[in-house]
N, C-alpha and C positions, 0 to 999 in steps of 0.2 A: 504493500500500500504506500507508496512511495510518492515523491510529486509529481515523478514522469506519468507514473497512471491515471493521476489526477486530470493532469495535463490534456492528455489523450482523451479522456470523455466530455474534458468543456465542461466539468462539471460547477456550479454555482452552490457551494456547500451551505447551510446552515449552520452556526457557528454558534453554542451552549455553553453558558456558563452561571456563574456564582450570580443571584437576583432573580434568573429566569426559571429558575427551578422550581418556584412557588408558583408561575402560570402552568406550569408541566403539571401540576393536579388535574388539569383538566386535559391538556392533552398539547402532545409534541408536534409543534409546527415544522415543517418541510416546505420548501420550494425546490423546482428540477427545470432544468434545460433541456434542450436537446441532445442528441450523442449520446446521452447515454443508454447504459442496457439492461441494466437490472434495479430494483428498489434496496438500499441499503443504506446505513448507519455506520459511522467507524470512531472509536473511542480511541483518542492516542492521549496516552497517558506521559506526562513528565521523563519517566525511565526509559522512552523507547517501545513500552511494550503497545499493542494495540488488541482491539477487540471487535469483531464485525456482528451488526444484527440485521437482521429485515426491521423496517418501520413499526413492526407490530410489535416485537420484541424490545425494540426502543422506547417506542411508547410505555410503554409494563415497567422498565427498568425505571425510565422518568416518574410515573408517579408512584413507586416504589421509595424514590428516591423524595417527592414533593412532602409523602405521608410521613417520612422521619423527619424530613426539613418543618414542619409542620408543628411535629410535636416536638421539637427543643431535642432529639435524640443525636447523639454522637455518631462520627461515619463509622465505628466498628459496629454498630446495631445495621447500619444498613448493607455494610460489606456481608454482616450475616444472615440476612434478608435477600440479599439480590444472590449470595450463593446457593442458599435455600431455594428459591424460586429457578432458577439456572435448573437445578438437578430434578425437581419434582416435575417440571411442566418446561422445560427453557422459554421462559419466559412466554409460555403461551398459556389464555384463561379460558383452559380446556371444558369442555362439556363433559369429560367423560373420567374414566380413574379408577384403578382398584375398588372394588365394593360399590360404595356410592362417593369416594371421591371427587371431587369439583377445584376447578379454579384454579389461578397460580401457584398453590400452597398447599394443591392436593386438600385441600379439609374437606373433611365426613360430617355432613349434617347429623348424624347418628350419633357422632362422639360430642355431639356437643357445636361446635364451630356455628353455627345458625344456619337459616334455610337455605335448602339450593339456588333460589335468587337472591338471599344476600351473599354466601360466598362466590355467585356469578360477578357481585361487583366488583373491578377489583379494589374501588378503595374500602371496600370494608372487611376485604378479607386482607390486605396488607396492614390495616389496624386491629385486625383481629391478633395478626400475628404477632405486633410490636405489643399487643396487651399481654398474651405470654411469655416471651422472650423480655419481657423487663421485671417479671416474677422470676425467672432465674437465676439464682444467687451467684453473684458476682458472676457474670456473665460477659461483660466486657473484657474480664482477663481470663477466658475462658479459649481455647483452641475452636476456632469457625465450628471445626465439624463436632463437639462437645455442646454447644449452646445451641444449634441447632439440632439436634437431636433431642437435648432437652424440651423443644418444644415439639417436634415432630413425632418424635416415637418410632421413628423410622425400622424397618424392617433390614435396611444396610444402614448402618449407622456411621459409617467409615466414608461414605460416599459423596457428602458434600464437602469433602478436603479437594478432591479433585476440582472444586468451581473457585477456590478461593481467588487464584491469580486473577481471572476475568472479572471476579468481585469487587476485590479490591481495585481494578482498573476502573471500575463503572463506577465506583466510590467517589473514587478520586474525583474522577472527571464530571460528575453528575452535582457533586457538592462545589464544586467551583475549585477546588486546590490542586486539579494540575491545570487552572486554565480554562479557557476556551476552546472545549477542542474535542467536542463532537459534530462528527460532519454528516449530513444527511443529502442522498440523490434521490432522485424518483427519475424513473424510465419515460423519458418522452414518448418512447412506443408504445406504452401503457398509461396515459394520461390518467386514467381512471384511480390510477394509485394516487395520485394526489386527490382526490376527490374520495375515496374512500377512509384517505388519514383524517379530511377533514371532518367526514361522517363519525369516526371515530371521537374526533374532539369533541363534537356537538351532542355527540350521545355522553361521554362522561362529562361535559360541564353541565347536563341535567341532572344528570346524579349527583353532582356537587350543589347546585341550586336546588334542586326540587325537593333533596331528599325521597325520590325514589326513583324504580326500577325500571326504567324504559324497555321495547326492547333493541336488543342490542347486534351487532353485526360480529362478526368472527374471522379468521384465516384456517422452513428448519435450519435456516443456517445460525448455528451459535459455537463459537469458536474462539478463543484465543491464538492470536500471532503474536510473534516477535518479529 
């Protein structure tokens, strides 16, 4: 993901940082040009490393990110929330799941978590989780995949060690402290992608104003580079 590549699709990036992250509750803005070929997201973080999403996946990560910025929560509650989310669903707010699973975080209306249209939303199923994962004792110096499982219950408990690097880069970069420097394309050959991000925003900033449930629209690239 270099500049020459950049270069080469003409692309007109979207540029995210520290302030904007509180409009990203409601949903992640893109604009796209021409040349390019596919809809995607790129997180380059201060150290070099980067992380690639489709617009759906970004979005998730963004208000993932708006719902800790939100509540006063430190970036290691969120690194262990977007790791979390990465391994149960990659960042997608699944219809479907083990048993009666649902949503970015996997929860079971049956354990408790609330009904399958609140955990379809995702901000209430991303403050569902911040509501347990800050019941966990001492949980910020706690190993990713340790505090997360303390809220999960997971059946591989060892498994979200594997997300950490892309967490913490989505951390980073989502919280403002590596910068400006998520960049977002949409495919001119598929115009329709910009128009369905925007559907997307307008359906969660009714969930944010309305306080309820509209319904809702839906869509796998999730990856760390160096």
């Amino acid at each position: 993901m270099g500049a020459r590549r950049w270069g080469r699709r003409k692309a007109w990036p979207v540029v995210i940082g520290l302030g904007v992250v509180l409009a990203l509750v409601g949903y992640l803005a893109v604009r796209f040009i021409r040349s390019t070929t596919s809809d995607e997201c790129t997180a380059h973080d201060t150290d070099g490393t980067t992380a690639m999403l489709d617009l759906d996946q970004a979005s998730h990560a963004a208000t993932i990110a708006a719902v800790a910025h939100a509540r006063g929560l430190p970036e290691r509650a969120l690194t262990i929330a977007l790791a979390t989310a990465i391994q149960e669903s990659k960042l997608r707010n699944l219809t479907y799941g083990d048993r009666d699973s649902l949503g970015l975080f996997q929860q079971r209306p049956s354990q408790g978590w609330g009904t399958p249209a609140q955990i379809s939303d995702p901000v209430y199923a991303v403050g569902r989780f911040f509501d347990a994962l800050v019941k966990v004792p001492d949980y910020l110096n706690l190993p990713v995949t340790e505090a997360a499982q303390q809220v999960q219950h997971s059946g591989y408990p060892e498994a979200y060690a594997q997300h950490q690097a892309m967490a913490t880069t989505l951390a980073d970069v989502l919280t403002g402290r590596a910068g400006p420097a998520l960049s977002c394309t949409v495919s001119a050959a598929d115009p329709t992608g910009v128009r369905e991000a925007d559907r997307r925003g307008r359906w969660r900033e009714r969930v944010r104003t309305e306080g309820r449930l509209p319904e809702r629209p839906q869509p796998e690239p999730c990856h760390p580079r160096r």
